[in-house]
Every structure is written in C-alpha cells, then in structure tokens.
C-alpha positions in Angstrom: -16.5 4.9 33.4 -12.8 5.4 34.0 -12.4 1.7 35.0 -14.0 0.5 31.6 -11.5 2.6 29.8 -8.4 1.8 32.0 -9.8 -2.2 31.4 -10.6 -1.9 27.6 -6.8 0.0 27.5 -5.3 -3.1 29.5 -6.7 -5.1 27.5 -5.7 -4.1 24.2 -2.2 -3.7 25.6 -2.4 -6.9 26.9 -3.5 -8.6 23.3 -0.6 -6.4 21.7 2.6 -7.7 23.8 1.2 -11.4 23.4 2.2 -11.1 19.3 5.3 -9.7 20.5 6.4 -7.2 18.0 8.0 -4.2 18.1 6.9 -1.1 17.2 9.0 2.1 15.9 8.6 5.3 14.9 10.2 5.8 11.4 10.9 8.5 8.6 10.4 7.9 5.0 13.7 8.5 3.4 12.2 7.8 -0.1 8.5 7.6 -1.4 6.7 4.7 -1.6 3.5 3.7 -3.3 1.6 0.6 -2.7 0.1 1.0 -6.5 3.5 0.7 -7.9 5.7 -0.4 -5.2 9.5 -0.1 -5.0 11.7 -3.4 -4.3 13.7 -1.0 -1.8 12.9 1.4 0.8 14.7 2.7 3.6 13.7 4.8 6.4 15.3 6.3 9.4 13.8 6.3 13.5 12.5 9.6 15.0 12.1 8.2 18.1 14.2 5.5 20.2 13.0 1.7 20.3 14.2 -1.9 20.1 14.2 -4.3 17.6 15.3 -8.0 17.8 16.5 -7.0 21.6 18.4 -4.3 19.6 18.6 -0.7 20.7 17.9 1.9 18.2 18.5 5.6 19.0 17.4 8.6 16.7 18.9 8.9 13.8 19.3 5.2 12.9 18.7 3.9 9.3 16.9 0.7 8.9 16.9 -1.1 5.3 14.3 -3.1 4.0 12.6 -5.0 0.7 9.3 -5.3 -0.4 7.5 -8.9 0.5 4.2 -7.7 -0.2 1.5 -5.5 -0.9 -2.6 -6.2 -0.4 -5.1 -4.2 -2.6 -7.6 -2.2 -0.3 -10.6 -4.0 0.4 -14.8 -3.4 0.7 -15.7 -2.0 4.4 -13.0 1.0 4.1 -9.9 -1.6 4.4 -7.3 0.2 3.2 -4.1 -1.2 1.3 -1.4 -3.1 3.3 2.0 -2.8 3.1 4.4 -5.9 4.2 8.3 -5.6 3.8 11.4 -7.6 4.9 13.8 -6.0 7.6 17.4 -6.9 6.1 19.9 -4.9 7.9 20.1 -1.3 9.7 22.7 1.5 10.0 24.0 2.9 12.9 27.3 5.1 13.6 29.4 1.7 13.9 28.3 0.9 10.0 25.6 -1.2 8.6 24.6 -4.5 10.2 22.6 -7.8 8.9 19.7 -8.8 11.1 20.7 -12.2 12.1 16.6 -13.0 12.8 14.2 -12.8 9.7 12.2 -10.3 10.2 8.8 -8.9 9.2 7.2 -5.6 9.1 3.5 -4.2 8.6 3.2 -0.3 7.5 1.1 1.3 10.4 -0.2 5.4 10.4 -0.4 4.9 13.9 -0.6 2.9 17.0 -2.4 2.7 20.1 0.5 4.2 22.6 0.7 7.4 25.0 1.5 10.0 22.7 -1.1 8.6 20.3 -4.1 9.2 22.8 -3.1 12.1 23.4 -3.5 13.5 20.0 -6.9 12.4 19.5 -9.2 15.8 20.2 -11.5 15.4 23.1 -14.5 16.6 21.0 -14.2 13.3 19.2 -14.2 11.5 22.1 -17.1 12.9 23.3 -18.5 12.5 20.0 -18.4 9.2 19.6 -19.1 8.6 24.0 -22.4 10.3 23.4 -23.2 8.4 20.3 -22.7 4.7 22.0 -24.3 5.5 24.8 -27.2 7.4 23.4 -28.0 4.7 20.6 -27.9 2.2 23.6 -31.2 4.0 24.8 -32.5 6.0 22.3 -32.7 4.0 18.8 -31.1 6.5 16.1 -29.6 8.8 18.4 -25.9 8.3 17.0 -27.2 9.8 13.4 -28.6 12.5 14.9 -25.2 13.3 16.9 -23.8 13.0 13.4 -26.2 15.1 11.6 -25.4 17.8 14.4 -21.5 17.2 14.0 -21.7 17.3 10.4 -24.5 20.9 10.1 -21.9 22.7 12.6 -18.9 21.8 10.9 -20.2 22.9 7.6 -17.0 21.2 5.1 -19.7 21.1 2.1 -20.6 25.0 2.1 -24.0 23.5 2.5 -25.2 22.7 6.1 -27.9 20.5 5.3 -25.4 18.4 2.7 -22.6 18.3 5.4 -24.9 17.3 8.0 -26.5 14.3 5.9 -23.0 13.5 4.3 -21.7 13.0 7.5 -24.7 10.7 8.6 -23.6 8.8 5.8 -19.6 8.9 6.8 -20.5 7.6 10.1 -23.1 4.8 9.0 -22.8 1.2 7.9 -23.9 2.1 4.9 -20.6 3.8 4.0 -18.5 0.6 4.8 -19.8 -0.9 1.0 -16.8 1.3 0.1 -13.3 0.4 -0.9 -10.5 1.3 1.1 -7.5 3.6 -0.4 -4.2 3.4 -1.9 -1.1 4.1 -0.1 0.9 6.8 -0.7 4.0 7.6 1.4 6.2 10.8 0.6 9.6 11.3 2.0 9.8 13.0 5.3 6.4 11.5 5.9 5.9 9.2 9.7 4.3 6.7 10.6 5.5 3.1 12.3 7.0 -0.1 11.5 5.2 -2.8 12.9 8.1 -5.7 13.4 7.8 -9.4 14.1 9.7 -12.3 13.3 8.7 -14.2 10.5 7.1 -17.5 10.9 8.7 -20.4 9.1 
C-alpha cells in the first residue's frame, strides 16, 4: 500500500514540475471578491519561495492586477481567480517583473505541510470507502451514513447521516460551485507561470 501512495505522490509531483510554476505562500493585504472583483490586489509571502528564479523571503510584497475571473461551475467547481504579477517589493524598493507573468488563486496545494494537515480519520475514511466499494457494492454510502450519524452536525442523526450520503455521492456534484471571498489576513497560494504568448 505504501508503494501505491509514494507512486501516486511521485506522480503527481512529477505532472506539477513539468508546467513549471511556482508556487507561494501569500497573505491577503486587502479583500478580494470574485463577485465584484478589484482591478488591484496586493499580498505579502508568509513563507520563502522563488519566483521567475527570484528569491523571495518573508515579508515581501508582491503587486498584481486582475486578468480574470470564471463563474463557479455545475459538479462543485468553484470560481477561479486569474491575475497578472506586475512588480514586487522587497527592502531594496519595488521592482518590475521583466517576464509576464500569470497567477491562479489556490486554498491549497499538494506539498509537505499540506499532507500533514489532512486528519488521519479522513484518510481512513475515504481508504475504507475505495476499497470496500471495490468488493462490496454500496459500501462507501454506508461508511458515509456511519461518518455522518456519529458526527451528528444536523442535531438529527438520521438527517446527518443521510445528508452526508448525499455530500459524499454523485448526486451532489449537479450543484454549483461557490463564490470567492478573500478577507485580509486570509492565506492561501499563488500559483505562478509565465504567460503564453
């Protein structure tokens, strides 16, 4: 089992550096909201990374503008956020980037510290469901009916058990995806790439 996983994670690792871009961890130094977004934002890393083959340390400010914005979609897709990197800020002063660059709003990405925030239970939640379904036809609902009657969030275990059945069906994917709605101070990444011409 732990060579399937350390093949699946090489693999999606693998897929990732071939679009070469760079990912950073950023701060929100304004609000943003992809319903009525600003022309402007700016944001400021938390953690170091490179851009471009350029070093950023905590602390640093990066400046961009919107390009675009996508509505959220059917199948819980939610809304996408697309801006232009201009220029960043560092304690020398504020510098153009001489490459166009292009970045894609992400809550998170698959990395180290990522993994290691997702609980175990769900893990072994969703483990158990795959493999049971792969013998036992239905299993995965019942795994979810279970999850969803011990967790009680609807004051009702019977409605939180079937509600959950629902969450984790097909069935729910007929639903729209959400706005999104960044405060300041919130995290998340930048994804970065050059642009194609």
């Amino acid at each position: 089992m732990k060579k399937i996983i350390l093949f699946l994670f090489c693999l999606i690792l693998s897929i990732q550096m071939a679009h070469a871009a760079d990912k950073i961890h950023v701060r929100a130094l304004s609000p943003f909201n992809s319903i009525t977004p600003p022309e402007t934002f700016k944001v400021e890393v938390i953690n170091d990374g490179v851009i471009d083959d350029i070093d950023f340390i905590k602390g640093d400010i990066i400046n961009c503008t919107l390009e675009k914005v996508t509505d959220p979609k059917r199948a819980k897709r939610n809304a996408k956020i697309y801006l232009n990197v201009v220029s960043y800020e560092d304690n020398k002063g504020k510098h153009d980037f001489l490459t166009p660059l292009r970045a894609k709003y992400a809550k998170s990405v698959i990395n180290k510290e990522e993994i290691k925030k997702i609980p175990p239970k769900k893990i072994v939640k969703k483990t158990a469901s795959t493999v049971g379904s792969f013998f036992v036809k239905g299993f995965s609902y019942g795994v979810s009916f279970v999850d969803g009657f011990s967790e009680n969030k609807e004051d009702n275990r019977l409605k939180s058990g079937a509600k959950q059945v629902y969450d984790d069906s097909f069935l729910s994917y007929i639903e729209y995806g959400s706005e999104v709605e960044i405060k300041e101070g919130d995290e998340f990444y930048l994804v970065i790439s050059k642009k194609k011409d």
